[in-house]
C-alpha positions as CSV (number, residue, x, y, z in Angstrom):
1,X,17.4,14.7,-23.3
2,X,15.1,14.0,-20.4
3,X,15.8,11.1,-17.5
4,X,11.7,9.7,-17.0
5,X,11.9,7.7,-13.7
6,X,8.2,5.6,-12.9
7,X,6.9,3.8,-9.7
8,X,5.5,0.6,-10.5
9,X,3.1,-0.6,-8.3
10,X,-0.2,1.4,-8.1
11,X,1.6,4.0,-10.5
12,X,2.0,2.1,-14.0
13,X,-0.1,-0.7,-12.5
14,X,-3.8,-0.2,-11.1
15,X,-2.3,-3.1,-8.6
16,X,0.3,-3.9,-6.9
17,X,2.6,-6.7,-8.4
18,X,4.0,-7.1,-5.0
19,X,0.8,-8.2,-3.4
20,X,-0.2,-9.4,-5.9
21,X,2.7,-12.1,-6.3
22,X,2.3,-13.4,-2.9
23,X,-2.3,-14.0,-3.2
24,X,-1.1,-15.7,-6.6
25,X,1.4,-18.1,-4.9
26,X,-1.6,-18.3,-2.0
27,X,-3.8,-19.2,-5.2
28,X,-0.9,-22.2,-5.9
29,X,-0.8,-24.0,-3.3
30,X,2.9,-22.9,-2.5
31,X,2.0,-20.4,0.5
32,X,-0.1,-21.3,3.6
33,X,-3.3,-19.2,3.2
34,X,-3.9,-19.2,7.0
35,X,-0.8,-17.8,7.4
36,X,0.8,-15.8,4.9
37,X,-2.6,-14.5,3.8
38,X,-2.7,-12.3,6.9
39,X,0.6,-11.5,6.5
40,X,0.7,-10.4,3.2
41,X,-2.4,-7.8,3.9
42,X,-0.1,-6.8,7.3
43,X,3.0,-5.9,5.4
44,X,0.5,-3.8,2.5
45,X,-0.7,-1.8,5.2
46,X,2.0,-0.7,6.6
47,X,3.2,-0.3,3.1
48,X,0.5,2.5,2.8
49,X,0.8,3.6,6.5
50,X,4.4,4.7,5.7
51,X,5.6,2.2,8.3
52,X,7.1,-0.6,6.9
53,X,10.6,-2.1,8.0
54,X,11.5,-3.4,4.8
55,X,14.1,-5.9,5.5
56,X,11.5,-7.7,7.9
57,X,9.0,-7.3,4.8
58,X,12.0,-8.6,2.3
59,X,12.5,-12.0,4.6
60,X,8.8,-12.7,4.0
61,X,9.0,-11.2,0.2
62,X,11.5,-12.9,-0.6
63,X,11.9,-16.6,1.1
64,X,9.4,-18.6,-1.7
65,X,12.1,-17.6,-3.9
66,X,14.9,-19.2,-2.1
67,X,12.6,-22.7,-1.9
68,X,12.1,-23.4,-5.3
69,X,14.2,-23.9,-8.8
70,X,14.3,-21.2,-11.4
71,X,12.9,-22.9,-13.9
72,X,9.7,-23.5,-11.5
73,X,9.4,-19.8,-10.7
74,X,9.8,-18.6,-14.1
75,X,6.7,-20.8,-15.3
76,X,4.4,-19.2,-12.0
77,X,5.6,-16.0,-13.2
78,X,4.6,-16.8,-16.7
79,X,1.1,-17.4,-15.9
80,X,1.5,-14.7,-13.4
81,X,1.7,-12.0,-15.8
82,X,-1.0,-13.5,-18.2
83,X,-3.5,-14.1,-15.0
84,X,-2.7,-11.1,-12.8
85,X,-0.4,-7.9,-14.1
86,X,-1.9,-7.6,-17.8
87,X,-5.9,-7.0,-16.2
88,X,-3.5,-3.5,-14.4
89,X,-2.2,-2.8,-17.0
90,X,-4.1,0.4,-18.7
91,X,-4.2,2.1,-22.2
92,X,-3.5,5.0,-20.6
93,X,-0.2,3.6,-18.4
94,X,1.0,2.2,-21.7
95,X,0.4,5.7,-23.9
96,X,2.4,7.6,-21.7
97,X,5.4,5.9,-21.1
98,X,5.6,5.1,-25.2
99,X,5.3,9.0,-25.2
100,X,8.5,9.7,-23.4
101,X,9.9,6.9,-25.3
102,X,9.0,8.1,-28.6
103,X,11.1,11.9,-27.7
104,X,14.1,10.4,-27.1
105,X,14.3,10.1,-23.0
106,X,16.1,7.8,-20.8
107,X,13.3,5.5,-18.8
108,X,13.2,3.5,-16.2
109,X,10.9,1.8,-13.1
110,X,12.2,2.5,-10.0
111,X,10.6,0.0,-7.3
112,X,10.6,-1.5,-4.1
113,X,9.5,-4.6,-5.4
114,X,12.3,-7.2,-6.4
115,X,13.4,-7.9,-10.1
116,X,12.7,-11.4,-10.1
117,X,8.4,-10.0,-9.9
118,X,8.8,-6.9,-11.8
119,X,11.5,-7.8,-14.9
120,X,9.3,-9.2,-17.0
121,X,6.5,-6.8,-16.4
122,X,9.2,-3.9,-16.9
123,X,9.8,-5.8,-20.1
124,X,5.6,-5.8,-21.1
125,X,6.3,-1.8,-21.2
126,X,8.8,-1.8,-23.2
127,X,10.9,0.1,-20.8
128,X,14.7,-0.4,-21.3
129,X,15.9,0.2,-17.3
130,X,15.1,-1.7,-14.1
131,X,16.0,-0.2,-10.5
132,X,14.4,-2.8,-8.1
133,X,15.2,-4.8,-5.2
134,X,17.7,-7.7,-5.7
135,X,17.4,-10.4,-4.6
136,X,21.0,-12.1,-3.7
137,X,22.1,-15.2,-5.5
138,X,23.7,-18.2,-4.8
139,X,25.1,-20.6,-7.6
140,X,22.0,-19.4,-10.0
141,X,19.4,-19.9,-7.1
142,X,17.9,-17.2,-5.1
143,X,19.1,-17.3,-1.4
144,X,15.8,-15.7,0.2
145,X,17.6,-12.2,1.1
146,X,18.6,-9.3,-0.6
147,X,21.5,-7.8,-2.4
148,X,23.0,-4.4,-1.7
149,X,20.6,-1.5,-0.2
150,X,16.1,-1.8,-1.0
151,X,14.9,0.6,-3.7
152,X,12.6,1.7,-1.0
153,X,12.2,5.4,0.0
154,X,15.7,7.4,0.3
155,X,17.6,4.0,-1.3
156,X,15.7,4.9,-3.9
157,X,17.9,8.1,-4.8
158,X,21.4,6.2,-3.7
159,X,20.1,3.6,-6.4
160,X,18.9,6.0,-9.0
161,X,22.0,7.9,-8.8
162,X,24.3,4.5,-8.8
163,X,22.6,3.5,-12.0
164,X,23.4,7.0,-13.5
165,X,27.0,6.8,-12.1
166,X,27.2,3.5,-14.0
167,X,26.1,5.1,-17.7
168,X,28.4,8.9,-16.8
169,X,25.6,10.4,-16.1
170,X,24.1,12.4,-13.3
171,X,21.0,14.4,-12.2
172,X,22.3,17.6,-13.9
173,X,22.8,15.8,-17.3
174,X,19.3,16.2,-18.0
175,X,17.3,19.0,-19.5
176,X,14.3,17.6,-17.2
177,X,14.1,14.6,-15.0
178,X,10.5,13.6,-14.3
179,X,9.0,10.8,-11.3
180,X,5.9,9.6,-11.3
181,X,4.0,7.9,-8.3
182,X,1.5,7.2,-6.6
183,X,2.9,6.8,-2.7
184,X,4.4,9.1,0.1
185,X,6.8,6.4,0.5
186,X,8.7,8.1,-2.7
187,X,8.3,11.8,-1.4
188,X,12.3,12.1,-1.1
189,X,12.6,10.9,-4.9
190,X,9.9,13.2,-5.8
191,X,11.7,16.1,-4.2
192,X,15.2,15.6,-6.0
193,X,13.7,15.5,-10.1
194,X,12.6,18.8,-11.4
195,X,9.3,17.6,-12.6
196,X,7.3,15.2,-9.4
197,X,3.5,13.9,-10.8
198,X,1.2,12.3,-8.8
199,X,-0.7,9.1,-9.9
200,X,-3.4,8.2,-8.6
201,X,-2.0,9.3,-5.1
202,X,-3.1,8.3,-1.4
203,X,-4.1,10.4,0.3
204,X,-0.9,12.0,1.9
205,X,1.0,12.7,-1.5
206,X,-2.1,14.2,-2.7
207,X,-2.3,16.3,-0.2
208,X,1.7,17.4,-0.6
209,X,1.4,17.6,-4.3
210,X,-1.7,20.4,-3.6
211,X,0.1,22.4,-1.6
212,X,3.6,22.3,-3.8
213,X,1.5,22.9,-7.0
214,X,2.9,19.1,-8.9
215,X,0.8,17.8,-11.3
216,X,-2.0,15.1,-10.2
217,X,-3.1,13.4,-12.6
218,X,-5.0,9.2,-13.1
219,X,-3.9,6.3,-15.4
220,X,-7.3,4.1,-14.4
């Protein structure tokens, strides 16, 4: 059996749901465009700059959620993933996950980006596991801050390998484990499976999957 781990955003997606989110909110009415516009694009380029503090990005990520009901946010979402995630999603993003599902492997998105944004689009692949940002709750409503340590870079092993712990599994109970992304931001995740792919990659994991010899390869 083989453990198939996938980035999200810019990997599966020819997008990124995190962005994304946040110009679609701008689009409602619910953010200042003056201000969180600029912000937004701020916090995406240090994103690909490999400089971003992610719990300053999480307290700007995540606050909308805390100001409005569940019931609200699940109807933006809705139209969210009509309007904006189903355009990224590709033929060929969909074909290769349902390939590792048809052998038999264990899959799952492993993202920065919190569940609330990427369950349901998790869901649109047909992919059984989630390992995302949480957002903390509060008597069923969101609080604005997150819960327990960021999928983001090295928490995204701790969180990989938590999840595992939970089913009585590990790395080594694999015959392969496989990560595919598109980011330097996921190089230490990349390093720990035995079978690292490049999608799509900036420029810096390009370069790094060259020299090691992984697989590049494109889902646009």
């Amino acid at each position: 059996m083989d453990l198939v781990l996938f980035d999200l955003d810019n990997t599966l997606l020819a997008g990124d749901s995190d962005f994304a989110w946040a110009q679609f909110l701008i689009s409602k009415g619910v953010l200042d465009r003056e201000v969180q516009e600029a912000k937004n694009i701020a916090f995406y380029e240090q994103y690909k700059a490999g400089t971003l503090d992610i719990f300053e990005f999480l307290d700007f990520q995540l606050a909308p959620l805390a100001r409005h009901s569940r019931a609200e946010l699940d109807a933006w979402h809705r139209e969210f993933l009509q309007d904006s995630i189903r355009p990224m999603i590709t033929a060929q993003a969909r074909a290769l996950v349902n390939q590792h599902l048809e052998r038999g492997a264990i899959v799952a998105v492993v993202t920065a980006t919190n569940s609330f944004v990427t369950g349901p689009i998790v869901r649109e692949f047909g992919i059984p596991h989630l390992i995302a940002t949480i957002p903390a709750q509060q008597d069923g409503a969101f609080t604005g801050k997150p819960r327990g340590t960021p999928a983001f870079k090295g928490g995204k092993i701790e969180r990989v390998e938590a999840w595992l712990e939970s089913l009585g599994l590990y790395f080594g109970s694999f015959e392969q484990s496989w990560f595919y992304s598109d980011s330097h931001n996921d190089l230490p995740l990349m390093q720990k499976v035995d079978k690292p792919v490049a999608v799509d990659p900036d420029d810096t994991l390009r370069a790094h999957a060259v020299k090691r010899g992984w697989p590049v390869i494109s889902l646009r």
